[in-house]
C-alpha positions in Angstrom: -138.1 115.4 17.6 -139.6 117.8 15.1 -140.4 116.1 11.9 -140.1 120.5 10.8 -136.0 119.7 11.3 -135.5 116.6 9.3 -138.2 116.9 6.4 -137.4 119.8 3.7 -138.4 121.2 0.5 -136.7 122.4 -2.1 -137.7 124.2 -5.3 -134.6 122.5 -7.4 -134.6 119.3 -5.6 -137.1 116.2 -7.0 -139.3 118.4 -8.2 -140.1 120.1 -4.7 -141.1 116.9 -3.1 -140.3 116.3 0.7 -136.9 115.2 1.1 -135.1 113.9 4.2 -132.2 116.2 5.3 -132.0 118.4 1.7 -131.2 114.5 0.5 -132.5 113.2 -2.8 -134.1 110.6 -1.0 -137.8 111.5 -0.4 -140.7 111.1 2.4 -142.8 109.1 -0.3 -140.2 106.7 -1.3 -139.4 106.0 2.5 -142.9 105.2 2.6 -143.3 103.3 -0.1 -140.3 101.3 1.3 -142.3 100.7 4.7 -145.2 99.8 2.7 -143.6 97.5 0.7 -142.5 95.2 4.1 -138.7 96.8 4.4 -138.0 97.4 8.0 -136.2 100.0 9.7 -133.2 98.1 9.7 -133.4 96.9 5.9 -134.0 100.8 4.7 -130.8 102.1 6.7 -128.9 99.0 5.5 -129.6 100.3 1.9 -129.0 103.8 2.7 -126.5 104.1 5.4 -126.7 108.0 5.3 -130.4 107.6 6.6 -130.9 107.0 10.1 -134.0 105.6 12.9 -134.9 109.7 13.5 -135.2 110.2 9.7 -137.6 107.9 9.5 -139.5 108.5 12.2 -139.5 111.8 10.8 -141.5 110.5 7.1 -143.8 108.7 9.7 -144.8 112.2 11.5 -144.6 114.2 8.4 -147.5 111.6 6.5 -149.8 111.8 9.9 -149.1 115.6 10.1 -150.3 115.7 6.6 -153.2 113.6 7.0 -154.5 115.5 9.8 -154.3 118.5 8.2 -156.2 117.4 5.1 -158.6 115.5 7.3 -159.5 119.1 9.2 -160.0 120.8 5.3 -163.8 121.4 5.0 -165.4 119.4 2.3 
């Protein structure tokens, strides 16, 4: 799966954050949610239109992202 297919970002949408599937629902609060001790099952079971991949796809997206700002020169 490629996080590229899932995660998208939209001028007019929360104010261009990365959102799951051109949803209101963003990568950070996902995140958060995981952070926070929600599992899987928990954030689907709160928002059904979410699924495993969508997830997984915040998870890929936040490594992608660290990566790439871990590779910036200082």
């Amino acid at each position: 799966m490629d996080y590229r297919n899932i995660i998208t970002v939209e001028p007019d949408k929360r104010g261009c954050k990365p959102c799951i599937r051109s949803m209101r629902i963003t990568v950070y609060d996902v995140l958060e949610y995981l952070a926070g001790g929600m599992s899987e099952r928990d954030i689907i079971s709160d928002f059904p239109e979410l699924t495993t991949d969508d997830i997984h796809a915040c998870l890929q997206f936040a490594a992608d992202r660290e990566r790439r700002l871990l590779s910036i020169p200082a």
